[in-house]
C-alpha positions as CSV (number, residue, x, y, z in Angstrom):
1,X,-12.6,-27.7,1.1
2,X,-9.4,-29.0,3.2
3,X,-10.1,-30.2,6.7
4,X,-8.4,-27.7,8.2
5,X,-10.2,-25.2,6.3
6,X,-13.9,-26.5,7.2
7,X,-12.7,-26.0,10.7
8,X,-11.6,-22.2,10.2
9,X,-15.0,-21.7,8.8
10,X,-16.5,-23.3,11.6
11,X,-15.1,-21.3,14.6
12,X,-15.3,-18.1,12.6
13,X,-18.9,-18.4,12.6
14,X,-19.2,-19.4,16.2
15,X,-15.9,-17.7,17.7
16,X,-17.5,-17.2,21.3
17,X,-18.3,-20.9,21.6
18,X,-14.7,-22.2,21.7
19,X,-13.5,-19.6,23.4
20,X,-10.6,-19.0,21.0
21,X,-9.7,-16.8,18.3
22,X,-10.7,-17.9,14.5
23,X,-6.7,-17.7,14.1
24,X,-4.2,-18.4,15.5
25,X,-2.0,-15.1,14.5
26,X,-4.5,-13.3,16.0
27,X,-4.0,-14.0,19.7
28,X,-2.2,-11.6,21.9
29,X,-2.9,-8.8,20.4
30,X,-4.3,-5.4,22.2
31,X,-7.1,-3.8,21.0
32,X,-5.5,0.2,21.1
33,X,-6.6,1.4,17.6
34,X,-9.1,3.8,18.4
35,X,-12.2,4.8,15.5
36,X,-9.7,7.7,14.7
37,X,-6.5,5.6,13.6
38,X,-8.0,3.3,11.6
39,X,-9.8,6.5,9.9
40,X,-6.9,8.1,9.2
41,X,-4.7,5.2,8.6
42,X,-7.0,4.6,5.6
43,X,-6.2,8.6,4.7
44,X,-2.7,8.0,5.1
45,X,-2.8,4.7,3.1
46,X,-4.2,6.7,0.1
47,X,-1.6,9.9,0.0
48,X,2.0,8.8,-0.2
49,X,5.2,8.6,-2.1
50,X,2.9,7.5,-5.1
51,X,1.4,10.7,-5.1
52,X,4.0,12.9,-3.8
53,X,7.1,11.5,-5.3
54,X,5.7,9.6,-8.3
55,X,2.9,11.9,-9.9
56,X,6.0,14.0,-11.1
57,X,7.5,11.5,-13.6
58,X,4.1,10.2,-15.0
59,X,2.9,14.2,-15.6
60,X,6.2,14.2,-17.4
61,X,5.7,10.8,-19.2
62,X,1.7,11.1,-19.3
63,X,0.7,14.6,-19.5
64,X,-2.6,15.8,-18.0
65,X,-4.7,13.0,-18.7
66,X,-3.0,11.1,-15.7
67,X,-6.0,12.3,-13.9
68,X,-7.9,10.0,-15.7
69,X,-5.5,7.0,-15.4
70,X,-5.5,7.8,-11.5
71,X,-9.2,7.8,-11.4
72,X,-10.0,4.6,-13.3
73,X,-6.8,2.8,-10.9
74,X,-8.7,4.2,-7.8
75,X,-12.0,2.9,-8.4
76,X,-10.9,-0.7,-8.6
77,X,-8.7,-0.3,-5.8
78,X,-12.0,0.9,-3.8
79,X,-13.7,-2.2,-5.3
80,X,-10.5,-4.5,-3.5
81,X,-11.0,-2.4,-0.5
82,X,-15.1,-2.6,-0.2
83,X,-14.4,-7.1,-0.6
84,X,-11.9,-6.8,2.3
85,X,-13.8,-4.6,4.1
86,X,-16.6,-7.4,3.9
87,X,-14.4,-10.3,4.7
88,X,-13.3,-7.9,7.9
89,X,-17.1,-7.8,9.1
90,X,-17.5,-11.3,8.7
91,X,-14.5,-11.9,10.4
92,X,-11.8,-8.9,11.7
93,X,-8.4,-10.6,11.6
94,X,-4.4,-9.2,12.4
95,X,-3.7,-11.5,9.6
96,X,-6.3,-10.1,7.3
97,X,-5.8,-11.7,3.6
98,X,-3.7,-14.1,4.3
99,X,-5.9,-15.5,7.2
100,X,-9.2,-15.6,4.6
101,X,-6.7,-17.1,2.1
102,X,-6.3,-19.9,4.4
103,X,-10.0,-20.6,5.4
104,X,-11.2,-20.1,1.7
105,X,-7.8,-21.1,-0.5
106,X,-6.4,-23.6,1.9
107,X,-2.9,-22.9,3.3
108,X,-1.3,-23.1,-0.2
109,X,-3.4,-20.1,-0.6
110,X,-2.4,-18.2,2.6
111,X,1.0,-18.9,1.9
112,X,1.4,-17.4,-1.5
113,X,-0.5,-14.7,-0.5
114,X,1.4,-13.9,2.7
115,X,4.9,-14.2,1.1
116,X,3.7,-11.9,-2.0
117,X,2.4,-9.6,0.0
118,X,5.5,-9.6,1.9
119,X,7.2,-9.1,-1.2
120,X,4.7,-5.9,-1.7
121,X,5.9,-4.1,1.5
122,X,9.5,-5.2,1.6
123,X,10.3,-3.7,-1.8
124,X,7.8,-0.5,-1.3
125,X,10.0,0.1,1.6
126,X,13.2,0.4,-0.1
127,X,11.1,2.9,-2.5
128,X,10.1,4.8,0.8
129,X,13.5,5.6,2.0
130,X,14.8,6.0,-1.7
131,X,12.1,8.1,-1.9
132,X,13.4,9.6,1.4
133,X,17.0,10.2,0.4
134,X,16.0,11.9,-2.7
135,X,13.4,14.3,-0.7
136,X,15.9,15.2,1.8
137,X,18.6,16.0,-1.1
138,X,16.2,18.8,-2.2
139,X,18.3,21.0,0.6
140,X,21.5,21.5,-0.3
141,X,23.2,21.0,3.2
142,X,22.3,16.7,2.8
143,X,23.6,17.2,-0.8
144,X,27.1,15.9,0.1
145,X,25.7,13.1,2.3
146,X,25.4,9.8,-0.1
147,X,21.9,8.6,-0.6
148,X,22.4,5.4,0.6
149,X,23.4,6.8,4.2
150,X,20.3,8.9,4.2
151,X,18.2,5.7,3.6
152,X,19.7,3.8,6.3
153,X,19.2,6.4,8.6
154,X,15.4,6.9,7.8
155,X,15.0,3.1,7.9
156,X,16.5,2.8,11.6
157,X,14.4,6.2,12.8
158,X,11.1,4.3,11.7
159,X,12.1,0.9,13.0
160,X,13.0,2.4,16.7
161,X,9.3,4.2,16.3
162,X,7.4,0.9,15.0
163,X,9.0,-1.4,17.8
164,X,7.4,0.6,21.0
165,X,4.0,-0.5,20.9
166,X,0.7,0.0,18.2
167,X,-0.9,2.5,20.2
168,X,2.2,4.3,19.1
169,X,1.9,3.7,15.9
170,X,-1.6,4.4,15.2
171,X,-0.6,8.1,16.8
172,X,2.2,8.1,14.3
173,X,0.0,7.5,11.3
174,X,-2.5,10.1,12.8
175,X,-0.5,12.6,12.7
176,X,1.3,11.9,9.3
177,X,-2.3,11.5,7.6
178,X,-3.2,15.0,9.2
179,X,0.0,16.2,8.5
180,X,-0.6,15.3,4.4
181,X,-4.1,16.1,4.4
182,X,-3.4,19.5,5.6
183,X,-0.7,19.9,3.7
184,X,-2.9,18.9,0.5
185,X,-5.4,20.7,1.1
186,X,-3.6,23.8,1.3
187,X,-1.7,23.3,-1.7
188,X,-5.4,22.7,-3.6
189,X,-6.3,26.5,-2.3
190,X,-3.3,27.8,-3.2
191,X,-4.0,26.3,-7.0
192,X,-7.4,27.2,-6.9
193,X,-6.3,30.9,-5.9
194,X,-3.3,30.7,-8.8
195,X,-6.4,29.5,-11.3
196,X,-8.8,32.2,-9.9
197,X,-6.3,35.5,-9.7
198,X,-4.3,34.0,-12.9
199,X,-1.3,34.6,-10.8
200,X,2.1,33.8,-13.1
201,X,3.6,30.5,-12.6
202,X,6.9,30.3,-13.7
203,X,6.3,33.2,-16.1
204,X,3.0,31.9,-17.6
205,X,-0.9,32.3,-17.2
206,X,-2.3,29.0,-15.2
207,X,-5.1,27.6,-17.1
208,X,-6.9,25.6,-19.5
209,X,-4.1,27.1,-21.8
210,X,-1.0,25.7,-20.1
211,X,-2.9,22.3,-21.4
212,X,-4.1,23.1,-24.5
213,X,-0.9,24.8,-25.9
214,X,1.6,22.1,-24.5
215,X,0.0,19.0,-26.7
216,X,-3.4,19.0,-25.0
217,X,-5.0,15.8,-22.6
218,X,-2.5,13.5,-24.5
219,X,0.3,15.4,-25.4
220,X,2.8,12.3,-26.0
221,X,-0.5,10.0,-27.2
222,X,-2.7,7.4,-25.5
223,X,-0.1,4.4,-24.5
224,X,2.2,6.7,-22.1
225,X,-1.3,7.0,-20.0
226,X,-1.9,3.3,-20.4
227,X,1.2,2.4,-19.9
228,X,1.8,4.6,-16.3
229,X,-1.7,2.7,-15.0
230,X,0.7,0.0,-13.5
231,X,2.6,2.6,-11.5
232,X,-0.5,4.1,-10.4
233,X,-1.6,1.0,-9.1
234,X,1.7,1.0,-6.4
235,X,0.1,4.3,-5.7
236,X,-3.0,3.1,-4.1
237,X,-1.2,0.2,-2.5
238,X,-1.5,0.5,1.5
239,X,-5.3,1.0,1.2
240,X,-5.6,-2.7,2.4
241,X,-3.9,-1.5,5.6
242,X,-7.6,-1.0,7.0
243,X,-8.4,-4.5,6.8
244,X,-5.2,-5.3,9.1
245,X,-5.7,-2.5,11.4
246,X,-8.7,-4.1,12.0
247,X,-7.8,-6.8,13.9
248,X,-6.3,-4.4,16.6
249,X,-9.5,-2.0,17.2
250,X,-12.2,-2.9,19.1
251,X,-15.6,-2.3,17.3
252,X,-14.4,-2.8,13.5
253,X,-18.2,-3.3,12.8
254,X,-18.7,0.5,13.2
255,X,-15.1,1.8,12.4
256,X,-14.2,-0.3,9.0
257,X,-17.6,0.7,6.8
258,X,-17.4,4.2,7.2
259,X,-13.3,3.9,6.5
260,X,-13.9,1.7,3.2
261,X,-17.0,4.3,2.1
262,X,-14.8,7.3,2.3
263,X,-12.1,6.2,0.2
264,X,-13.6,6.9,-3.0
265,X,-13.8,10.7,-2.4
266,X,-10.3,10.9,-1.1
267,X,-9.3,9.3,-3.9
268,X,-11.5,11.8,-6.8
269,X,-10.1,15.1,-4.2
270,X,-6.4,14.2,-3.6
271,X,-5.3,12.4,-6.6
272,X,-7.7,13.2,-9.8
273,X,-8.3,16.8,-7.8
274,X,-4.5,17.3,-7.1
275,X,-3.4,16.6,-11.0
276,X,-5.9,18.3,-12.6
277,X,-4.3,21.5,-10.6
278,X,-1.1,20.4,-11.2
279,X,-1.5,19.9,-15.3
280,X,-3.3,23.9,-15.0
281,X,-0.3,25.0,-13.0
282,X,2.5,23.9,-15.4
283,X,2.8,21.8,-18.5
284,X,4.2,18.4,-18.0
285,X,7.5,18.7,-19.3
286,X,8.6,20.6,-16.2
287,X,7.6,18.1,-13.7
288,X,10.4,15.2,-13.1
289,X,10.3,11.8,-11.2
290,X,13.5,12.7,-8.9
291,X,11.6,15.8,-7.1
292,X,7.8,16.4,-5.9
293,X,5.7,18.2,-8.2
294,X,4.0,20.2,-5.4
295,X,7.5,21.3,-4.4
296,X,8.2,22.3,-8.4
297,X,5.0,24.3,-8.3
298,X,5.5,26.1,-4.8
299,X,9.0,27.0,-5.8
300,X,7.9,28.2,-9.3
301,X,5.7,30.5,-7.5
302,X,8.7,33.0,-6.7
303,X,8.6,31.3,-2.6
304,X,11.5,28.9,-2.0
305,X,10.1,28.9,1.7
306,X,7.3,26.9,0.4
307,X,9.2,24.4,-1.4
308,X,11.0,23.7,1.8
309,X,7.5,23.1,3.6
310,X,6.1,20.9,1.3
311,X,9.5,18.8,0.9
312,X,9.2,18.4,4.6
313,X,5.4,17.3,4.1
314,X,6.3,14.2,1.2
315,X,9.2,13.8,3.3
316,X,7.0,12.6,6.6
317,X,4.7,11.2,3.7
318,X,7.4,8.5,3.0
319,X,8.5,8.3,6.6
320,X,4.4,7.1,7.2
321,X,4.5,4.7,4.2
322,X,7.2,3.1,5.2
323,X,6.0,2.7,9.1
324,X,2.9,1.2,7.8
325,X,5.1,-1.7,5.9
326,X,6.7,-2.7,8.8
327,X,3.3,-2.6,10.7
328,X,1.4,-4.7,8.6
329,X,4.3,-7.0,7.7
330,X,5.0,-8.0,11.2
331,X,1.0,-8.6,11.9
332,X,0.8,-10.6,8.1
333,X,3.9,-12.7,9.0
334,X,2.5,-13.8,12.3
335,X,-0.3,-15.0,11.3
336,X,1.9,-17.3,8.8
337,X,4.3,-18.3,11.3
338,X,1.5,-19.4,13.3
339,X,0.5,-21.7,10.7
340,X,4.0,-22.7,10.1
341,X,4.2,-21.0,6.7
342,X,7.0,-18.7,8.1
343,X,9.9,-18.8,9.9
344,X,9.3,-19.6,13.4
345,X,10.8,-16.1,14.8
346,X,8.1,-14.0,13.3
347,X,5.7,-15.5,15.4
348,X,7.4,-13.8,18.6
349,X,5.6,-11.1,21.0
350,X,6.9,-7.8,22.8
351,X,5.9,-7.5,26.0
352,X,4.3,-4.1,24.6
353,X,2.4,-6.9,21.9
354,X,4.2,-5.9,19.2
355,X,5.4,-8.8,16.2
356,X,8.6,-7.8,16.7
357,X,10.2,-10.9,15.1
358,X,7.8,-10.0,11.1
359,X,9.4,-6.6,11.4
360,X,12.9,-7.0,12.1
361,X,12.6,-9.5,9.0
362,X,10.8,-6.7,6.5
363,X,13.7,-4.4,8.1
364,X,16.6,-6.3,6.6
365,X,15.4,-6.6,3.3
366,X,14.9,-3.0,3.5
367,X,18.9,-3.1,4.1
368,X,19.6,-4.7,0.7
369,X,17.6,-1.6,-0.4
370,X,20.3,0.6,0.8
371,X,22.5,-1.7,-1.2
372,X,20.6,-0.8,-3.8
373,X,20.6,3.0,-3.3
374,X,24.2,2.6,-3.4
375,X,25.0,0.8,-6.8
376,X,22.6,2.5,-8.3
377,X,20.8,5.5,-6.6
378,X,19.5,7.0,-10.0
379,X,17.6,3.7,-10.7
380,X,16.7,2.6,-6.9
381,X,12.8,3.9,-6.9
382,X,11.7,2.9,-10.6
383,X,13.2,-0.5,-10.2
384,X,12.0,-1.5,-6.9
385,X,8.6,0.4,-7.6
386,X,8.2,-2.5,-10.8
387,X,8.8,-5.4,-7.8
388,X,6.4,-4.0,-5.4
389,X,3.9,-3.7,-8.4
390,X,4.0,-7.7,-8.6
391,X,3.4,-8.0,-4.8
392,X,0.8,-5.6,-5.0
393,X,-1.0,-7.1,-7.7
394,X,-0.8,-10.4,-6.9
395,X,-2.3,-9.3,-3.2
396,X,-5.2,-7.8,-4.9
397,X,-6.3,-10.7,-6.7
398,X,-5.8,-13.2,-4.0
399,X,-8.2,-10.6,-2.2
400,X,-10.8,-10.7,-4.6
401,X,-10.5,-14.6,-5.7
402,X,-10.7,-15.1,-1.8
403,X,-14.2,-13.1,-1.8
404,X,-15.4,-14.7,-4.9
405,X,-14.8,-18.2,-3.1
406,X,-16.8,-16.4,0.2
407,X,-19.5,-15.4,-1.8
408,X,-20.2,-18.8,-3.1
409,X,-19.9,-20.1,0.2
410,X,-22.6,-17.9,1.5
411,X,-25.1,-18.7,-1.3
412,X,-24.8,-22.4,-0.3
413,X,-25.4,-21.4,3.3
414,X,-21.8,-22.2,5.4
415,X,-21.3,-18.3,5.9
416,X,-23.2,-15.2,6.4
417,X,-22.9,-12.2,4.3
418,X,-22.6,-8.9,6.5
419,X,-24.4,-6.1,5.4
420,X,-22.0,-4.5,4.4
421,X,-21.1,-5.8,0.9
422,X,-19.1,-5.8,-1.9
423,X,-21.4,-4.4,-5.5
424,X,-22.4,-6.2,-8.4
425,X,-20.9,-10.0,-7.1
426,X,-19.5,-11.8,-9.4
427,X,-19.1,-9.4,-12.0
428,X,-16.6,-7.0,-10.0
429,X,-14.4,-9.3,-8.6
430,X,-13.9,-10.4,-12.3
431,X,-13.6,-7.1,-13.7
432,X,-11.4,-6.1,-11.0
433,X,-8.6,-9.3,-11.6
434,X,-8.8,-8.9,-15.4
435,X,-8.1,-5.2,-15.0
436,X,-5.2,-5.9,-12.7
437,X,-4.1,-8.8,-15.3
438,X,-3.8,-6.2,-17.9
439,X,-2.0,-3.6,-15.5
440,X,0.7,-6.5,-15.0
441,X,0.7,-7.2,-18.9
442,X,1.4,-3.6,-20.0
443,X,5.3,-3.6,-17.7
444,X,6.3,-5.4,-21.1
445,X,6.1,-2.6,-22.8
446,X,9.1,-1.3,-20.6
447,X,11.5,-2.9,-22.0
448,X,14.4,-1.0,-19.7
449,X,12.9,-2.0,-16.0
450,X,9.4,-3.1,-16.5
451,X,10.2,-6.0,-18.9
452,X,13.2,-7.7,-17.2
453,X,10.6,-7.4,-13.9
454,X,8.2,-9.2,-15.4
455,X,10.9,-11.9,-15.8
456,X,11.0,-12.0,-12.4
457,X,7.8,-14.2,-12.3
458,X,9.1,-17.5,-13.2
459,X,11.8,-17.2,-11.0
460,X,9.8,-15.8,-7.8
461,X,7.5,-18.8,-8.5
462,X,10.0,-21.7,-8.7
463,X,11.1,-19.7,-5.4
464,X,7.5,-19.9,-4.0
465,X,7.3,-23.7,-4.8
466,X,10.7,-24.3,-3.4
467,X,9.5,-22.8,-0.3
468,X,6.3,-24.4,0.2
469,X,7.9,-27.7,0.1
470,X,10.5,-26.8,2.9
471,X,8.1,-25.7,5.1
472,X,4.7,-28.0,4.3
473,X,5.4,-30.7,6.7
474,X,5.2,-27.5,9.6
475,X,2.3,-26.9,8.1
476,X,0.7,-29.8,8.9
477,X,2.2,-30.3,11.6
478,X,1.2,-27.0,13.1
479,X,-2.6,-27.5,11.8
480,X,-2.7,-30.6,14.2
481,X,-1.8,-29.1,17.4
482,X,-3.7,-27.4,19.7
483,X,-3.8,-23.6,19.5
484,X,-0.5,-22.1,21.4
485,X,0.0,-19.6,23.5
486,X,1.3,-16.4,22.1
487,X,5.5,-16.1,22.1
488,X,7.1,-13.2,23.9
């Protein structure tokens, strides 16, 4: 264990003692989340564009038995989840990841972490206002309007929004999550009632039949399903929000257990529960990836009114997804800055105690995104969704080497477990990063976006390396000073 590194572990253990937080990145913060943000934030983080947007190109590529991929994705993502959630009790942290990375990794570790993570939420949000062009083209008076105008508009709406203050923002994610939730829930009770009364949909019976006499469970084969289980994974990608909302409410001890437990149901209702009805409703080949396949249904049904609802719904979907990016981006890049693992301007404070500097760097990435949406607006989502899978892989096994490496620690007696605790240590943690090796493995067997993105990896490394030598003498520098006050 680095130097630096023992003395994290140290004042985690006895924050009260010195006085000071266990990070740096996590002073000046305000403690506004209330038990119902972070509650819903971890609702929201499990229903977005993944769902809305990109459940209609895997039924189409997949067929019904996407259910099945979704379910196996979500329960390793709830095993990534239930390992943050314990590093949270043991120590709730605005830097989350990254800030464990660096007291069990070292700051090599925090640093790769914090930069692929960034990499995560930078490319997911050029997906989220792609994703936000394309839902507001479903009405025909936007059709004129270019795409990539549409996404630079959504991206400076959600940037004004995100810049006020996190109180703000945790009302912002609580209504979008009860927004979908509602929305979701309603659309399950209108399938159920299509199922129940046998109501046409788009000329035909719903049913076991719409599946059995299109193909059946694997109408194109098994690969297409193993093969989409990469794309699911970007579905499930802001559940880690919870650990970093953390660090902003003020009894995560209470509020993060019963947010971490109750993913696993949402995850079985809304996804598995949602294509199932989907796959009874229609057969596969009518769904697409450039339009929701709730709005499909709804406007199969013979009500256009409904399709305009529930493009509204996915629409706020994708405006909440990308909010949450820049939320947790500006919070993740403090904490680095702090350390000196990111550029000093991230490290700056509103007077409202918002990381202003993190977000307006996540924004203008987000801006070569509309770049993107211009040159090639047919491509935008599927591209950048095969980037974000890297970050969002790569995040997830930092997460769960970083509670392997915590676990050890606590059987030699330098940290306590909480109660609360991650199942079946070791063996999850390794199941979970071989599972999540494989997910990466299988993009090479697309050879049109998801091979040349695994290219990608030699590249971001030498990147990575580059980096770290241009900023570790800050590093060092910055681990020998005394903690500073927070910028503004």
């Amino acid at each position: 264990m680095s130097k630096d590194s023992a003395h994290t572990a140290q004042v985690a253990e006895h924050p009260q003692a010195t006085g000071t937080p266990a990070d740096a990145g996590d002073a000046g913060y305000s403690k506004d989340l209330k038990h119902r943000h972070v509650n819903m934030i971890a609702i929201g983080g499990a229903i977005g564009t993944g769902l809305f947007l990109g459940a209609g190109g895997r039924l189409h590529t997949a067929g019904p038995a996407l259910a099945l991929a979704y379910l196996v994705c979500g329960i390793f993502a709830f095993f990534v989840v239930r390992a943050l959630g314990e590093l949270v009790l043991y120590r709730p942290s605005s830097g989350s990841f990254v800030s464990y990375a660096r007291e069990f990794l070292g700051e090599k570790g925090a640093y790769v972490a914090g930069w692929m993570y960034f990499l995560n939420w930078s490319t997911t949000g050029i997906a989220d206002i792609t994703a936000i062009a394309l839902y507001t083209h479903y009405w025909s008076m936007f059709t004129p309007i270019p795409q990539w105008v549409l996404a630079l508009i959504a991206l400076a709406v959600v940037l004004t929004v995100n810049l006020i203050s996190v109180k703000i923002f945790g009302e912002m994610e609580f209504w979008f999550a009860i927004v979908k939730v509602a929305t979701l829930v309603g659309f399950m009770l209108i399938g159920i009632w299509l199922l129940a009364t046998r109501h046409p949909v788009d000329g035909a019976t719903p049913g076991w039949s719409v599946i059995s006499d299109h193909g059946g469970l694997l109408p194109h084969g098994a690969m297409p399903v193993v093969l989409v289980m990469q794309g699911v994974i970007f579905a499930y990608a802001a559940l880690e929000l919870v650990g970093v909302a953390a660090g902003e409410t003020a009894e995560p001890e209470k509020i993060v257990p019963r947010a971490v437990n109750s993913i696993m149901w949402r995850v079985a209702l809304f996804y598995v529960g949602s294509v199932v009805l989907l796959a009874l409703l229609l057969p596969g080949s009518v769904y697409s990836g450039d339009q929701s396949p709730f709005v499909t249904v709804l406007s199969k049904i013979g009500v256009p009114a409904a399709g305009d609802v529930m493009n509204l719904v996915v629409l706020t979907a994708a405006m909440s997804s990308l909010n949450s990016g820049l939320y947790s981006t500006g919070r993740i890049l403090r904490s680095m800055a702090m350390a000196g693992s990111a550029p000093k301007f991230t490290r700056v404070m509103s007077r409202s105690q918002v990381p202003y500097g993190g977000i307006l760097l996540t924004c203008a990435v987000c801006v070569l995104g509309v770049g993107l949406n211009y040159l090639v607006p047919s491509q935008a989502f599927e591209i950048v969704l095969n980037v974000a899978s890297l970050g969002i892989v790569s995040t997830w096994v930092i997460i769960m080497i970083c509670h392997l490496v915590f676990v050890r620690r606590a059987k030699a007696g330098l940290v306590t477990r909480p109660h609360f605790r991650l199942p079946g240590s070791p063996v999850t943690e390794i199941a979970t990063i071989a599972f999540l090796m494989v997910c990466l493995g299988l993009m090479w067997k697309d050879p049109e976006v998801g091979r040349k993105t695994l290219f990608l990896i030699p590249v971001i490394a030498l990147m990575l390396v580059a980096g770290w030598f241009g900023v570790r003498r800050r590093v060092t520098e910055e681990a020998t000073q005394p903690p500073a006050a927070p910028t503004k």
